[in-house]
C-alpha positions as CSV (number, residue, x, y, z in Angstrom):
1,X,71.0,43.6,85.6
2,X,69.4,47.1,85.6
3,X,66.3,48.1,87.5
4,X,64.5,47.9,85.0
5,X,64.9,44.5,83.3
6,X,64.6,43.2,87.4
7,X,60.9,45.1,87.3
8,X,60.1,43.4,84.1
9,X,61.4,39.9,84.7
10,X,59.9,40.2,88.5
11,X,56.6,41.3,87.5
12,X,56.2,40.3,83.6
13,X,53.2,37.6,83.8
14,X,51.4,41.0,85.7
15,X,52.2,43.5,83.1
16,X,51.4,41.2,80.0
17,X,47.8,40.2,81.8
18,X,46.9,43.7,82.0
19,X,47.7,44.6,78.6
20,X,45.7,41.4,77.3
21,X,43.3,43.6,79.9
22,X,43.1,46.7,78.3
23,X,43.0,45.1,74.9
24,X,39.9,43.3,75.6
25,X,38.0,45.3,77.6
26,X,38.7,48.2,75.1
27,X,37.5,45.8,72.4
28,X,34.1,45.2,74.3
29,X,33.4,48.8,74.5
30,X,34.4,48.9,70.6
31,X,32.2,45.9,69.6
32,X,29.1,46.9,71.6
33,X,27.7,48.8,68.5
34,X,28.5,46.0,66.5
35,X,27.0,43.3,68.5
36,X,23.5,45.8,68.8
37,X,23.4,46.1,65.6
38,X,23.7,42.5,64.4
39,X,21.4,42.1,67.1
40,X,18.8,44.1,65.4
41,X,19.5,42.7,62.1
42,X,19.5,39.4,63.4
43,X,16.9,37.5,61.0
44,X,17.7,33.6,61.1
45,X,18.8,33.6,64.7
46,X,15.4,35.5,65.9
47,X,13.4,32.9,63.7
48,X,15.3,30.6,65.3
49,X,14.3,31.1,68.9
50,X,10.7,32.1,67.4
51,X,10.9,28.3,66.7
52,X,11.9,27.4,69.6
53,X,9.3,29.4,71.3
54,X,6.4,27.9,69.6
55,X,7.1,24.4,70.0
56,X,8.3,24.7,73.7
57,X,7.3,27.8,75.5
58,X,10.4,29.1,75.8
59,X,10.6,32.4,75.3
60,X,13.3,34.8,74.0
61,X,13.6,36.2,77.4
62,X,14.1,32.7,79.0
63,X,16.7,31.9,76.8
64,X,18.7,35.2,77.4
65,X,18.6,34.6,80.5
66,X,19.9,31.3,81.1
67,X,22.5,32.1,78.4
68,X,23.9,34.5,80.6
69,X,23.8,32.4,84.0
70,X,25.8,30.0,82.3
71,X,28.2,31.7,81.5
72,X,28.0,33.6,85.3
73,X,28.5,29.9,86.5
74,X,31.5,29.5,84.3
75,X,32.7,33.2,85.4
76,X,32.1,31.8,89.2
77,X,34.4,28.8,88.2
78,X,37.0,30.3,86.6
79,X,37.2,32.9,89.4
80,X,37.4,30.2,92.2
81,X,40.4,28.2,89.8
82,X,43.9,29.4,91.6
83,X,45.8,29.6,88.6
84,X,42.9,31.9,86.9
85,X,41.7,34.0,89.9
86,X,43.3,37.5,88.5
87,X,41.6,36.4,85.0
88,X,38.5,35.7,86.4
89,X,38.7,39.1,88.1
90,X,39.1,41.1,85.2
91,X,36.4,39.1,83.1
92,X,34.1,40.3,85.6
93,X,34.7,43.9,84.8
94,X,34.7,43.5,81.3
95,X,31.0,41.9,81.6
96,X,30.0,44.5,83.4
97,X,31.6,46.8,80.8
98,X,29.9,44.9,78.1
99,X,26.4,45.5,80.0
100,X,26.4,49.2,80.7
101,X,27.6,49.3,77.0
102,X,24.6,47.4,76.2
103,X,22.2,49.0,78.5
104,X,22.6,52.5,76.7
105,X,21.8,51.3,73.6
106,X,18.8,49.8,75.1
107,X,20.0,46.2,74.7
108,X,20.0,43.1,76.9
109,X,19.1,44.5,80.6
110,X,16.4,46.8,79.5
111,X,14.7,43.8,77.7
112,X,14.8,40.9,80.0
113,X,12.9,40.7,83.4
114,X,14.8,38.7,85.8
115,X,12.4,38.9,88.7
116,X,10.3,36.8,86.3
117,X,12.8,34.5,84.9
118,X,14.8,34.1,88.4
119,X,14.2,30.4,87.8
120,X,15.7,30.4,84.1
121,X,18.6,32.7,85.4
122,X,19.7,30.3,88.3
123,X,18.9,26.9,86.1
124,X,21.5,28.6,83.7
125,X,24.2,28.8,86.5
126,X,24.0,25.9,87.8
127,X,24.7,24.0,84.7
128,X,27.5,26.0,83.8
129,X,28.9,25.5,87.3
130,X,27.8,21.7,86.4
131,X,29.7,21.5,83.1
132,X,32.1,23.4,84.2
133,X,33.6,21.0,86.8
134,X,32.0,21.9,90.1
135,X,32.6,18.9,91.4
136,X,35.4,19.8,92.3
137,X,34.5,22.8,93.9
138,X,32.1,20.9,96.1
139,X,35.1,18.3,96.8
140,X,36.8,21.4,98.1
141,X,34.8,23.3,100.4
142,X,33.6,19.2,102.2
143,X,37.7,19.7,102.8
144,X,38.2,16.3,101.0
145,X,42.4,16.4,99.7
146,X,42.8,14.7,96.7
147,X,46.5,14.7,94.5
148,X,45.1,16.7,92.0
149,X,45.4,20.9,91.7
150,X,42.6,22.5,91.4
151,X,41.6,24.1,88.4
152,X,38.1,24.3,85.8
153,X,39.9,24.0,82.2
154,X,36.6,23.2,81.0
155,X,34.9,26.5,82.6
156,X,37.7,28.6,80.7
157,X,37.1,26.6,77.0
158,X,33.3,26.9,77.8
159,X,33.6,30.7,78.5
160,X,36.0,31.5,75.5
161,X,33.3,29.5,73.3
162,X,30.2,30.9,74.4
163,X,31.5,34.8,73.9
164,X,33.3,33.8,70.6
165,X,29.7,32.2,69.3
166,X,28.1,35.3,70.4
167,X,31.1,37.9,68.7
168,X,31.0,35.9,65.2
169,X,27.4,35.0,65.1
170,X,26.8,38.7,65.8
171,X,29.4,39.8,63.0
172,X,27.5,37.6,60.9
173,X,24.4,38.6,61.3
174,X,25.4,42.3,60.8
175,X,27.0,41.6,57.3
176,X,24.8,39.2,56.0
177,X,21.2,40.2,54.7
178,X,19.1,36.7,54.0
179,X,16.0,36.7,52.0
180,X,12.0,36.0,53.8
181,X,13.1,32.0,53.8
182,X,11.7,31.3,57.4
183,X,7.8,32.4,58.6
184,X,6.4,31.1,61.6
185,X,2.2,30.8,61.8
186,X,1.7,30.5,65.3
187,X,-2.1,30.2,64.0
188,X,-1.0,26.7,62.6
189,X,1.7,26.0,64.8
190,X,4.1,25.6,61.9
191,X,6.9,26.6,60.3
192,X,7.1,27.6,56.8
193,X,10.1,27.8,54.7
194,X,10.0,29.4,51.5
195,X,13.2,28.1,49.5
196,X,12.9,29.4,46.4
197,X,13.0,33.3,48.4
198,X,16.7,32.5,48.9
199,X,18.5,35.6,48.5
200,X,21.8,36.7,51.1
201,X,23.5,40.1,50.5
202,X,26.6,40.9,51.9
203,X,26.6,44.7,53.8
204,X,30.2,45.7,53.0
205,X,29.3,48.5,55.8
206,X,32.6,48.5,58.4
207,X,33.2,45.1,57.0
208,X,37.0,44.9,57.7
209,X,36.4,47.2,60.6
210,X,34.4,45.0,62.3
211,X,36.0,41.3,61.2
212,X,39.5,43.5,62.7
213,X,38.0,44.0,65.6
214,X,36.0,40.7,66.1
215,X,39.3,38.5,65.3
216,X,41.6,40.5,68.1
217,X,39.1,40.1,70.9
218,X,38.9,36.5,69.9
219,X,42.5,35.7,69.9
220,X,42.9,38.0,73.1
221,X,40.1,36.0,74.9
222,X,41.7,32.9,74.4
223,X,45.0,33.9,75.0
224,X,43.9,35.7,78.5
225,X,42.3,32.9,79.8
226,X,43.3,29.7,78.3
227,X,45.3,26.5,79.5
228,X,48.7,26.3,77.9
229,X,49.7,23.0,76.9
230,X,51.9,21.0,78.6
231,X,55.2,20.6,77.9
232,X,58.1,18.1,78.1
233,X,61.8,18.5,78.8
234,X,63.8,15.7,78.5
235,X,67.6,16.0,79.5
236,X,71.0,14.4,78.0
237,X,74.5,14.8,79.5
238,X,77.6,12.4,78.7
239,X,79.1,10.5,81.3
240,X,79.5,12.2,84.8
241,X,78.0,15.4,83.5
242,X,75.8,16.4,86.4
243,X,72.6,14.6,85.0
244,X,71.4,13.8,88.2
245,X,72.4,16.7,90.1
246,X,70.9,19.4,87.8
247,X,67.4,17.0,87.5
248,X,67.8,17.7,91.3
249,X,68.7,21.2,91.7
250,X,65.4,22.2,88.9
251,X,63.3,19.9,91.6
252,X,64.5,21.7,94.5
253,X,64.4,25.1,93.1
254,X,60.5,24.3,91.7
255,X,60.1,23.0,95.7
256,X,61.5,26.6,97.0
257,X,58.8,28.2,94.9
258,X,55.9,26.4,95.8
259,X,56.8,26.4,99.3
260,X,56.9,30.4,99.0
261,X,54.3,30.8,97.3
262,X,52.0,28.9,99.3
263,X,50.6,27.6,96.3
264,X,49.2,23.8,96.6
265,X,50.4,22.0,93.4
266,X,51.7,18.6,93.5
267,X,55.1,18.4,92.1
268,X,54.9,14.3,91.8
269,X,58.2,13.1,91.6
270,X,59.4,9.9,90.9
271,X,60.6,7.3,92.9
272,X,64.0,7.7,92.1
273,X,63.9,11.3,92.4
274,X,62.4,11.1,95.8
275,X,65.5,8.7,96.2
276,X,67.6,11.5,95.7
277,X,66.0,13.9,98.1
278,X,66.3,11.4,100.6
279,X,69.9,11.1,100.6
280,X,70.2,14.6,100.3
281,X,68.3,15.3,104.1
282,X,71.8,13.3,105.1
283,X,74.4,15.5,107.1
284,X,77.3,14.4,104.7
285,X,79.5,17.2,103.8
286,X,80.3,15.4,100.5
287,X,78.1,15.3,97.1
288,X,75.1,13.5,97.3
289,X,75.1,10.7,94.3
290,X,78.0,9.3,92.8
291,X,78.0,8.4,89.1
292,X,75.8,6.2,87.4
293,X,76.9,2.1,87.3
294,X,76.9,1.2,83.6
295,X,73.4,-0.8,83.0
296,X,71.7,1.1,85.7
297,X,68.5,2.9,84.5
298,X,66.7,5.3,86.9
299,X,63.6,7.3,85.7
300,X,63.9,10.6,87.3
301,X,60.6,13.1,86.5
302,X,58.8,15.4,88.2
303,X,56.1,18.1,87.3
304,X,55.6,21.4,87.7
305,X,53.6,24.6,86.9
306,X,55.2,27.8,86.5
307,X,53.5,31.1,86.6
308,X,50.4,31.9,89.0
309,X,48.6,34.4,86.0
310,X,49.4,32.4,82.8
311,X,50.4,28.9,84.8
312,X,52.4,26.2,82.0
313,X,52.6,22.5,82.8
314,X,56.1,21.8,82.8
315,X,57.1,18.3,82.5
316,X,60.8,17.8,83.4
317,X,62.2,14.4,83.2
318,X,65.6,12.8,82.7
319,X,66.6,9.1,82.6
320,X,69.8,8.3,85.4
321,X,71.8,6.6,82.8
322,X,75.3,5.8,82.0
323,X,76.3,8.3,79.9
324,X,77.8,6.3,77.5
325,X,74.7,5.3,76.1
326,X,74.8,9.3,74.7
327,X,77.2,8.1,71.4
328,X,74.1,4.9,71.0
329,X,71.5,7.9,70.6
330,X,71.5,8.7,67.5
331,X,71.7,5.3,66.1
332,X,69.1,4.2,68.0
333,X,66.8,7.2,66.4
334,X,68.1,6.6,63.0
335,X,67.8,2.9,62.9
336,X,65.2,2.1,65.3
337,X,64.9,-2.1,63.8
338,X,68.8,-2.8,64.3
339,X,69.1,-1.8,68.0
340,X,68.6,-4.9,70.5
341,X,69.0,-2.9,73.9
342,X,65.7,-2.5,75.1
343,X,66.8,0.6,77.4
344,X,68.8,2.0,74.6
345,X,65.4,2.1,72.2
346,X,63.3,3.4,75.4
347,X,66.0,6.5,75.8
348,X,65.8,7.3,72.0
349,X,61.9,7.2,72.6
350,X,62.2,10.0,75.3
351,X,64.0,11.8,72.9
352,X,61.7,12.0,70.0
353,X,59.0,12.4,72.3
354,X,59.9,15.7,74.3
355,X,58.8,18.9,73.3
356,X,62.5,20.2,74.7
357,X,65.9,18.7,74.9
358,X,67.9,19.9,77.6
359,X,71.6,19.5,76.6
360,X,74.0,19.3,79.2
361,X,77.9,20.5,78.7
362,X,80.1,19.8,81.8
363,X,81.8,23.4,82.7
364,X,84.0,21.6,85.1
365,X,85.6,19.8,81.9
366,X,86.0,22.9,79.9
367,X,88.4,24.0,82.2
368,X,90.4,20.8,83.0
369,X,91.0,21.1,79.3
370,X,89.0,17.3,79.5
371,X,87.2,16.2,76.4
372,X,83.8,17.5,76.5
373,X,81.9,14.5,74.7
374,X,79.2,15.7,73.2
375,X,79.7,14.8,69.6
376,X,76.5,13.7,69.5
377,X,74.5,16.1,69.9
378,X,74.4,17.5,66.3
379,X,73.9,14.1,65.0
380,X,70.7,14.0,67.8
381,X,69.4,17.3,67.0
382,X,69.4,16.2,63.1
383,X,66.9,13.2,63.9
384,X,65.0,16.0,66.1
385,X,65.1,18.8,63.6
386,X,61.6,20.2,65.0
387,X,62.3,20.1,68.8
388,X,63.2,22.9,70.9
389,X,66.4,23.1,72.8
390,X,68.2,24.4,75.8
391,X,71.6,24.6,76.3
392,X,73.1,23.7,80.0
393,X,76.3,24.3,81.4
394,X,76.4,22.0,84.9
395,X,79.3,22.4,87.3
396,X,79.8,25.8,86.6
397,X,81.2,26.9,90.0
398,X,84.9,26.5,89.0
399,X,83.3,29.0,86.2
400,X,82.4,31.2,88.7
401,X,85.7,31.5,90.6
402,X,87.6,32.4,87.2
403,X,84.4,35.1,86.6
404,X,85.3,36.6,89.9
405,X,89.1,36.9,89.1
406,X,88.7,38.0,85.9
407,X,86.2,40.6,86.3
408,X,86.1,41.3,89.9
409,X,81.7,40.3,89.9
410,X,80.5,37.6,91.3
411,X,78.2,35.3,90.3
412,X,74.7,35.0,92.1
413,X,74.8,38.7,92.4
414,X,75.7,40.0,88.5
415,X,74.2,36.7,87.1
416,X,73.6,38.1,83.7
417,X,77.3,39.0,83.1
418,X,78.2,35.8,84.5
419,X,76.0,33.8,81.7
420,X,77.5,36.5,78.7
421,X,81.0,35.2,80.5
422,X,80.6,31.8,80.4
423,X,78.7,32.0,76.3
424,X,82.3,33.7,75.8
425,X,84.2,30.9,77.6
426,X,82.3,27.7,76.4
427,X,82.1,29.5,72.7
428,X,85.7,29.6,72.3
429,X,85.4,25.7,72.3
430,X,84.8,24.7,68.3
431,X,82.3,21.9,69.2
432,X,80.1,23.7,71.4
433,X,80.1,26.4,68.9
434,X,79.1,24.0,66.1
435,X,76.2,23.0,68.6
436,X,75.2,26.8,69.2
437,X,75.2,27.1,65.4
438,X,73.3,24.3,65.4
439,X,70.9,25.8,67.9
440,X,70.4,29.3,65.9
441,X,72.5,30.6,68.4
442,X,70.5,29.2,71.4
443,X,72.3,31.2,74.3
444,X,74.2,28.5,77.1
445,X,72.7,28.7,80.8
446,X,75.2,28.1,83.6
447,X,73.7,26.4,86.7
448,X,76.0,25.4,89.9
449,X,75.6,24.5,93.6
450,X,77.7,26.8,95.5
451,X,81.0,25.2,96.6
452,X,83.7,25.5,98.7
453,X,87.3,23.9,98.9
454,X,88.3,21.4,101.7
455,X,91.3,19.7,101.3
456,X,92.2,20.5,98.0
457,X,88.3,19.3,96.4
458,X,85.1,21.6,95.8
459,X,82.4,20.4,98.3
460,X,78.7,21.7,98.0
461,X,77.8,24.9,100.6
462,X,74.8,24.3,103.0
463,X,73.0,27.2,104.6
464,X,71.6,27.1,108.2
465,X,68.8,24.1,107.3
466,X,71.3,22.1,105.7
467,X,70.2,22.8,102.1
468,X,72.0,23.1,99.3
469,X,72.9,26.2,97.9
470,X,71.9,26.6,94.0
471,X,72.9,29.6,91.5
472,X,71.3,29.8,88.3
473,X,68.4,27.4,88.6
474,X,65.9,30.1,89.4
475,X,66.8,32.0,85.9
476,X,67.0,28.4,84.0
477,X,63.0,27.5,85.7
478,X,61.8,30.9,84.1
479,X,63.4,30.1,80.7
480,X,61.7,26.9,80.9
481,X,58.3,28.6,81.5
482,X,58.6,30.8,78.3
């Protein structure tokens, strides 16, 4: 790997925020005109708070003003959320871009007296702190730990819609002339509406220009400081494939990071997992689980949330099953009615219900020239034909020793040659290059716990804590996060 694909895979979530950065904050500077003249031209919305005024008291100012603490309570929010922090950040500078833009065109500041509407100002951030999920906040500085990660998803949707109201209403109110429809006699205390005035002309003015311009800072607003949805991996191996082991070598590399990173989210893994981990704290030199019995069902799951700028909930799960129940799958998605087994029809349920399938091929039978047995995978991914998928090779030490021969490289250091060796290796093989096809080419990701041989058998490496040692995981964890 080069320098410079390092730099960019180290440091990508960085460099893509700050271009979603520049994008937006050079769009506020852009739509500043805009939004001062729809401001001016603003006809229905002005009669609109004229209304509003003569029935309540509430003024234009008063309204501006807690429109804008609102959406500083949200700003506070989203700045306090740990996954949104650098976001949060940023937005700030681009509102103060957007108000010196504002400012000398005589906009905004100029025209609203905060001194005077103090009280409207702070009654407008406290409710956007309100519906923005304070409570939480306040949970956090009286020190009280709850399971759940900290973050204000509903102060990021409520700060994306307030600014996009305020960008289209804006547009729409520059490009759209209505007739005298509305009058308000403050005299009377009425309003009068004048239907038959009805007119609307459309200014063609900067028309593209401006719905251009109005459309990328929308769809770069919600892109810089939205949620992503979560999403679910669900793995399939065939018998003695490394199910297990590679559900446990994602948790512990997902551990690593969080543990580095210093970063409290709550990785919540199952029972069975935790099982796992146990047995794994155990001084034996040997591998830590044995294959599954047939009939024995474990649910092994765990979550996690990869990325601190643009954070995904991942959702990695697996069932600890014989792996003869692999051939049943596609049966059992097929012909749902005619299959009896109740854990057979719950597996098949996983499977149509994941976002991802993570299909496992066993490296360690490629090269004991075993059968690989995963015929039915192109049968599975037919009765799946709009889920994503990721192709794993498990047990890919013995891999690694013939890379080293071979090429004189090793492994954990020149990890991208190794994966372009092992595509080579695994591709000469017809069925897994029927799956690839299959896959649009999807490209095969070796993972392996570093070995060594005693007595003739590959056992797994520990360092000085008496962890395992894992290659490839850490590369397979970013794919997963794309």
């Amino acid at each position: 790997m080069n320098n410079d694909t390092r730099f960019f895979r180290q440091h990508r979530e960085k460099i893509v925020l700050f271009v979603y950065f520049v994008v937006m904050t050079a769009g506020v500077g852009l739509l500043v005109q805009t939004l001062g003249t729809g401001w001016r031209r603003a006809g229905l919305f002005l009669s609109l708070a004229g209304a509003i005024d003569m029935y309540t008291g509430v003024g234009l100012e008063q309204l501006s003003a807690v429109g804008f603490g609102v959406f500083v309570g949200l700003l506070v929010l989203i700045t306090g959320d740990p996954k949104k922090r650098w976001q949060g950040l940023l937005l700030w500078i681009a509102l103060v871009t957007g108000l010196i833009g504002l400012q000398s065109i005589g906009l905004f500041l100029p025209n609203i007296d905060f001194v005077a509407n103090v009280g409207w100002l702070i009654g407008g951030i406290v409710f956007g702190l309100s519906i923005g999920g304070g409570r939480q906040l306040v949970e956090q500085s009286m020190q009280r730990q709850t399971s759940q990660a900290l973050e204000f998803r509903r102060a990021s949707t409520g700060a994306f819609v307030l600014l996009t109201v305020v960008v289209v209403l804006m547009i729409l109110e520059y490009h759209i002339q209505y007739g005298p429809i509305v009058a308000i006699d403050r005299g009377a205390n009425e309003i009068l509406i004048y239907p038959d005035r009805f007119s609307l002309t459309i200014i063609q003015e900067s028309l593209l220009q401006n719905v251009v311009l109005g459309s990328v800072f929308v769809v770069t607003l919600r892109r810089f400081i939205q949620y992503d949805a979560e999403r679910t991996f669900f793995v399939l191996g065939p018998k003695e494939s490394g199910k297990s082991m590679f559900l446990l070598g994602m948790f512990l590399e997902a551990q690593q990071r969080v543990d580095d990173a210093g970063f409290a989210n709550p990785l919540r893994p199952s029972n069975a997992l935790l099982g796992m981990i146990d047995r794994l704290d155990s001084r034996s030199r040997g591998w830590v689980l044995d294959a599954t019995d047939t009939g024995e069902i474990q649910d092994l799951h765990f979550r996690y949330i990869h990325g601190r700028v643009f954070p995904k909930n991942l959702v990695v799960e697996g069932i600890d099953y014989a792996g003869e129940y692999l051939e049943d799958i596609p049966d059992a998605l097929l012909f749902p009615d005619e299959v009896d087994d109740q854990q057979l029809i719950g597996i098949a349920d996983r499977v149509r219900g994941a976002d991802t399938l993570i299909l496992i091929i066993d490296a360690g039978r490629f090269s004991g020239e075993d059968d690989l047995d995963i015929a039915p995978y192109p049968s599975i991914l037919e009765e799946c034909p709009d889920t994503e998928v990721i192709l794993v090779a498990t047990k890919a030490d013995i891999l690694a020793e013939e890379f080293e021969e071979d090429e004189g490289l090793r492994a954990p250091r020149d990890f991208d040659e190794f994966r372009r060796y092992v595509n080579d290796r695994l591709t000469n093989n017809r069925v897994v290059r029927t799956i690839v096809q299959e896959t649009a080419g999807a490209e095969i990701h070796p993972v392996y716990y570093q070995t060594t041989r005693e007595n003739g058998e590959l056992v797994p490496q520990r360092d000085a804590d008496n962890n395992l040692m894992t290659v490839g995981y850490d590369e397979l964890l970013d794919e997963l996060g794309r």
